[in-house]
C-alpha positions as a Markdown table, in Angstrom:
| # | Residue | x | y | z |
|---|---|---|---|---|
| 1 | Unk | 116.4 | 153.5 | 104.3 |
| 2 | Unk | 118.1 | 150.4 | 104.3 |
| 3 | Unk | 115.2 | 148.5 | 102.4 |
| 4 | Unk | 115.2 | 151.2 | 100.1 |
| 5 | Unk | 118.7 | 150.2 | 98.7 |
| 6 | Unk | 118.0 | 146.5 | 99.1 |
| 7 | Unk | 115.2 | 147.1 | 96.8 |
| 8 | Unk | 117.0 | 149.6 | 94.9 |
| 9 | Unk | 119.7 | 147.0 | 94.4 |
| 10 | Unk | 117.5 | 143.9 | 93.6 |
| 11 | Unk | 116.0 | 146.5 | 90.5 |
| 12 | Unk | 118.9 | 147.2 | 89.2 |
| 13 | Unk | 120.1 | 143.4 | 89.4 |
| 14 | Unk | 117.2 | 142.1 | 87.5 |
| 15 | Unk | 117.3 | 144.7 | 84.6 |
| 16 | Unk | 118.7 | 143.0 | 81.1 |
| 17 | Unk | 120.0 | 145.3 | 78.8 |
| 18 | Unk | 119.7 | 144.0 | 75.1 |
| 19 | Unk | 121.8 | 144.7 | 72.1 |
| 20 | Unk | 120.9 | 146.9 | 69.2 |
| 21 | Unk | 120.4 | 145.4 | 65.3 |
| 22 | Unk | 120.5 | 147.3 | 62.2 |
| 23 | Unk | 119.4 | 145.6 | 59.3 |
| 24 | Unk | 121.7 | 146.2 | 56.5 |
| 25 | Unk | 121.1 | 143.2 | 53.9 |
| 26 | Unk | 117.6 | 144.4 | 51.9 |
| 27 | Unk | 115.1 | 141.9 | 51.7 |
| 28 | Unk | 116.7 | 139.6 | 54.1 |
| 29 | Unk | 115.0 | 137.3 | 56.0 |
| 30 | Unk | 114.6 | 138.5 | 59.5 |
| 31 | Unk | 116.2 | 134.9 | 61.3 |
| 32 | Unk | 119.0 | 135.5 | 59.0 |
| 33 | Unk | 122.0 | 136.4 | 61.3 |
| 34 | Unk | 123.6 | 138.1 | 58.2 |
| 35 | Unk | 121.0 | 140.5 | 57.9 |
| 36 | Unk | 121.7 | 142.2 | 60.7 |
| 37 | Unk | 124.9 | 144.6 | 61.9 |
| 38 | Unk | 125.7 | 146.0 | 65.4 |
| 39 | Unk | 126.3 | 149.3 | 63.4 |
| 40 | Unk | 124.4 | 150.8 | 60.6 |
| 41 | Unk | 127.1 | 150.6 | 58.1 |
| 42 | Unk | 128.6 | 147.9 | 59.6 |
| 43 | Unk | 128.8 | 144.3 | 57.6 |
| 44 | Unk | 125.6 | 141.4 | 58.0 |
| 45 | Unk | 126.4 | 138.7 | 60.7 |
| 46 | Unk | 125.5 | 140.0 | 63.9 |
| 47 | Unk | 123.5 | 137.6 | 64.9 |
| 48 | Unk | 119.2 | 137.7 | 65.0 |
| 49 | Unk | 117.6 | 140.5 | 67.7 |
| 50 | Unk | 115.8 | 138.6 | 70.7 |
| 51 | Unk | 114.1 | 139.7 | 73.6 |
| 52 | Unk | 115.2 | 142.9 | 75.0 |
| 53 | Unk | 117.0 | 143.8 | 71.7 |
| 54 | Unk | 116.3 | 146.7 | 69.7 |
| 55 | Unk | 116.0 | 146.1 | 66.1 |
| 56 | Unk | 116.3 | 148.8 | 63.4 |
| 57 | Unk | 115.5 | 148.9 | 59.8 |
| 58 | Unk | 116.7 | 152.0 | 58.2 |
| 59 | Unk | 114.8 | 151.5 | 54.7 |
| 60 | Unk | 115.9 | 147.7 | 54.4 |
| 61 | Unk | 113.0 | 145.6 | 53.6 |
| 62 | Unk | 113.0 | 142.4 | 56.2 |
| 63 | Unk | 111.1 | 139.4 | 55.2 |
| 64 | Unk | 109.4 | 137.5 | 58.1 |
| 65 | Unk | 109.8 | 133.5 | 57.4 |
| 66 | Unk | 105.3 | 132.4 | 59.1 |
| 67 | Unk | 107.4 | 129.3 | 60.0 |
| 68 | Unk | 110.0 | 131.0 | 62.4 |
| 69 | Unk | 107.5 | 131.8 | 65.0 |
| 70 | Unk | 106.4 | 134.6 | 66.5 |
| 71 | Unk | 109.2 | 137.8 | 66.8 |
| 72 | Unk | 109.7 | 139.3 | 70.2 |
| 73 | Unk | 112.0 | 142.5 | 70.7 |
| 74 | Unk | 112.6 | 145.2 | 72.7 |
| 75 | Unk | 111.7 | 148.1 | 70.2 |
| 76 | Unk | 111.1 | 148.0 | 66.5 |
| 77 | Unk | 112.4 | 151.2 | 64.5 |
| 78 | Unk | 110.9 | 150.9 | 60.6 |
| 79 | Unk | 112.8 | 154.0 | 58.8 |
| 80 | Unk | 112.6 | 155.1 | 55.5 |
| 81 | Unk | 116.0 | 155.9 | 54.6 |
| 82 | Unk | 115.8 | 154.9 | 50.9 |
C-alpha cells in the first residue's frame, strides 16, 4: 500500500494543467497574443495557447502564420457560433 501512494503521489506531481484560450479577435493570427481571451467575452491579450492549453474558437476565424511553426495544444474546440 505504501508504493501505491508513492506512485499515486509521483502521478499527481507530474500532471501540468494548462490554461484555457478563447479566440475573440476574427481573423487574427493565431501567435497573436491579442487574439486570444481567458474568457469568451473577455478582451484579446491573453497571451498564445501552448502545450497543455486548450484553445477555443467559437466562430472566430484564426489565421495560421506557415512561418510560426508547427501548433501544439491540449485540445482544439472549432465552433460555429456566427
Amino acid at each position: 500500500m505504501k508504493y501505491f501512494y508513492i506512485l499515486l503521489i509521483t502521478l499527481i506531481s507530474q500532471e501540468t494543467f494548462g490554461a484555457v484560450f478563447f479566440a475573440v479577435v476574427n481573423d487574427g493570427l493565431w501567435t497573436d497574443a491579442s487574439t486570444w481571451s481567458f474568457t469568451s467575452t473577455g478582451s484579446g491579450g491573453a497571451g498564445v495557447p501552448g502545450v497543455g492549453d486548450v484553445a477555443i474558437t467559437n466562430g472566430n476565424r484564426v489565421g495560421i502564420d506557415a512561418l510560426s511553426g508547427d501548433i501544439t495544444v491540449d485540445r482544439l474546440t472549432v465552433s460555429n457560433n456566427v
